[in-house]
C-alpha positions as CSV (number, residue, x, y, z in Angstrom):
1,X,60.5,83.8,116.7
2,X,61.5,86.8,119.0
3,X,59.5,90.1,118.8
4,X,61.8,93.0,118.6
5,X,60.2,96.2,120.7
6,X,61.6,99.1,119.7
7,X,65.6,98.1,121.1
8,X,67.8,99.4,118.2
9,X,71.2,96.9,117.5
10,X,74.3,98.7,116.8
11,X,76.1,97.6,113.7
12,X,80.1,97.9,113.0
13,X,80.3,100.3,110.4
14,X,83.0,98.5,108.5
15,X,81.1,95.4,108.6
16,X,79.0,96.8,105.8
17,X,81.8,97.4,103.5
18,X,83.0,94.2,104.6
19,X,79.7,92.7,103.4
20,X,79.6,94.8,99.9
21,X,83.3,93.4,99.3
22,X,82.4,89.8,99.8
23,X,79.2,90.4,98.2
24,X,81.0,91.7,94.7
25,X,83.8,88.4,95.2
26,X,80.5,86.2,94.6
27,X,79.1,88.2,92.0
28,X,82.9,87.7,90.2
29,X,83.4,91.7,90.1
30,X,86.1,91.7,92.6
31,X,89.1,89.2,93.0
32,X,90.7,88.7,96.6
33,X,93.9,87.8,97.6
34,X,94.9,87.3,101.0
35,X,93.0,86.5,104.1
36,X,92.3,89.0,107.1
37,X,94.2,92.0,107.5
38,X,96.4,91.1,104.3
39,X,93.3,90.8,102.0
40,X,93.5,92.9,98.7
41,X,90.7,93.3,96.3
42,X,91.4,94.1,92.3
43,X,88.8,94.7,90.0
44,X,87.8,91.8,87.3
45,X,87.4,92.8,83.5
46,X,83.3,92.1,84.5
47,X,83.8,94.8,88.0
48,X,84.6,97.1,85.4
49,X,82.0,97.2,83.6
50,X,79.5,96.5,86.0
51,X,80.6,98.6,88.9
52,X,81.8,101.5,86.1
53,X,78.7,103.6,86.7
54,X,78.0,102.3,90.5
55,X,77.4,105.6,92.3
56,X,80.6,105.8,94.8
57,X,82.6,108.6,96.0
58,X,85.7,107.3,94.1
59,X,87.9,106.7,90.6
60,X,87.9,103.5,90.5
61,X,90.4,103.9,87.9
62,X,92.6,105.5,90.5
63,X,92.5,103.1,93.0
64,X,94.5,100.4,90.4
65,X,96.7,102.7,89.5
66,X,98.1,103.9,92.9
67,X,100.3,101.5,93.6
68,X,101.9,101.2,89.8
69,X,103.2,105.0,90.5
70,X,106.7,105.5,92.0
71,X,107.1,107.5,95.2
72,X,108.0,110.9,94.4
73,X,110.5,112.8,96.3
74,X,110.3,115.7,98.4
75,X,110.9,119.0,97.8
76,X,113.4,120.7,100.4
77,X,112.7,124.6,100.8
78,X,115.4,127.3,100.4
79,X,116.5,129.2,102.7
């Protein structure tokens, strides 16, 4: 087994979420769709409970419920 002295490896910093979301498929709180770039996570009815008082810096609730909204339009200024 190799000794590490003191050399530091960098990490990706997305490879840690990447390794939470795969983490949460296996535990059956998430369900994927998609491979790769095209992936797309949604919460099971089990995430929600369980992941409900995870501290994160996000609604879950609103992270379902963006892509159900219809695209507003923009407001033009008068002149």
């Amino acid at each position: 087994m190799k000794k590490r002295t003191g050399e530091s490896r960098a990490i990706h910093p997305l490879a840690l979420g990447a390794a939470y979301l795969e983490y949460c498929v296996k535990q059956g709180w998430l369900a994927k769709t998609g491979e790769g770039d095209r992936a797309q996570y949604s919460l099971t009815p089990a995430g929600e409970k369980k992941l409900a008082n995870a501290p994160l810096n996000f609604d879950l609730s609103k992270m379902t419920s963006k892509g159900d909204q219809t695209k507003r339009k923009r407001r033009r200024r008068r002149i």
